[in-house]
C-alpha positions as MATLAB code, in Angstrom:
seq = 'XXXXXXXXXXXXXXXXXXXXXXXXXXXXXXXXXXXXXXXXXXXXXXXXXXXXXXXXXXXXXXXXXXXXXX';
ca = [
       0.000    0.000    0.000;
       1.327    3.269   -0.679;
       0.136    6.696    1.334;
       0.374   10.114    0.590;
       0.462   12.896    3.458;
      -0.783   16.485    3.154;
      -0.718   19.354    6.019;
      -2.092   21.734    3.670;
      -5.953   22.478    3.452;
      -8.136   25.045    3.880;
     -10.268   23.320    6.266;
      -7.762   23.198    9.609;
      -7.097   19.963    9.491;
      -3.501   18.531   10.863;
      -3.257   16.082    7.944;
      -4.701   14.599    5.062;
      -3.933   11.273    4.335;
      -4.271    8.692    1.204;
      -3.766    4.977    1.320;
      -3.936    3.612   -1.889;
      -3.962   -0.311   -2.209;
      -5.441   -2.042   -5.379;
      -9.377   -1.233   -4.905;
      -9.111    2.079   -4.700;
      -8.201    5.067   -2.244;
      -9.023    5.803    1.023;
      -8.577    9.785    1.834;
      -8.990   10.324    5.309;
      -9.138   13.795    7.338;
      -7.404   14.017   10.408;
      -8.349   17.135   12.998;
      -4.967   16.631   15.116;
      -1.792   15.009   14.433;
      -1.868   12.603   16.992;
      -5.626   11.337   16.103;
      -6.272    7.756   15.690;
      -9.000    7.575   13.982;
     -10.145   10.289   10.938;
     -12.704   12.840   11.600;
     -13.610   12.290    7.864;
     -12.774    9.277    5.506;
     -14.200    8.560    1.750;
     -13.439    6.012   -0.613;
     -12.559    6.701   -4.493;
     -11.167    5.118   -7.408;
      -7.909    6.344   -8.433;
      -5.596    8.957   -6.971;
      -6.095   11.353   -8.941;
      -9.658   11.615   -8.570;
      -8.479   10.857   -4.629;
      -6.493   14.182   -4.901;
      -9.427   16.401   -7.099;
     -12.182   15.490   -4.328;
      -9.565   16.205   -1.642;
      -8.843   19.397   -3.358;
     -12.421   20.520   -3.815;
     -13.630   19.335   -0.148;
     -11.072   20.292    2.000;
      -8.996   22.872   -0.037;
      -5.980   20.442   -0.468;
      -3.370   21.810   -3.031;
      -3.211   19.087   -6.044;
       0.983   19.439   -5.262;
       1.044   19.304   -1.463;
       0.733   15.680   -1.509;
       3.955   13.766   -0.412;
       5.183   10.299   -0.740;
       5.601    8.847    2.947;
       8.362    6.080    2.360;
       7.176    2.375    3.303;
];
């Protein structure tokens, strides 16, 4: 599975994360960084419809996203 990590939005959240495995991607909202569970998640297809939602909900720069290394 590969994730993707965002602390920019224009919502307030602490993170944005994406976990993408072969069914899909799960973006998940977190409200502080040391959360456990997401205040938001949602489910899409690809990434970058993942990262166009992302964008339009929360206000997460298409170019913020970063790699976290496995």
């Amino acid at each position: 599975m590969k994730r993707f990590v965002s602390s920019k939005n224009d919502k307030g959240f602490a993170k944005t994360v994406l976990e993408v495995d072969d069914g899909g991607v799960a973006c998940l909202a977190f409200e502080r960084e040391d959360s456990a569970y997401p205040e938001w998640d949602y489910w899409e297809q690809d990434l970058e419809t993942a990262k166009a939602m992302c964008l339009d909900l929360w206000g997460v720069p298409t170019v913020s996203w970063g790699e976290v290394p496995a």
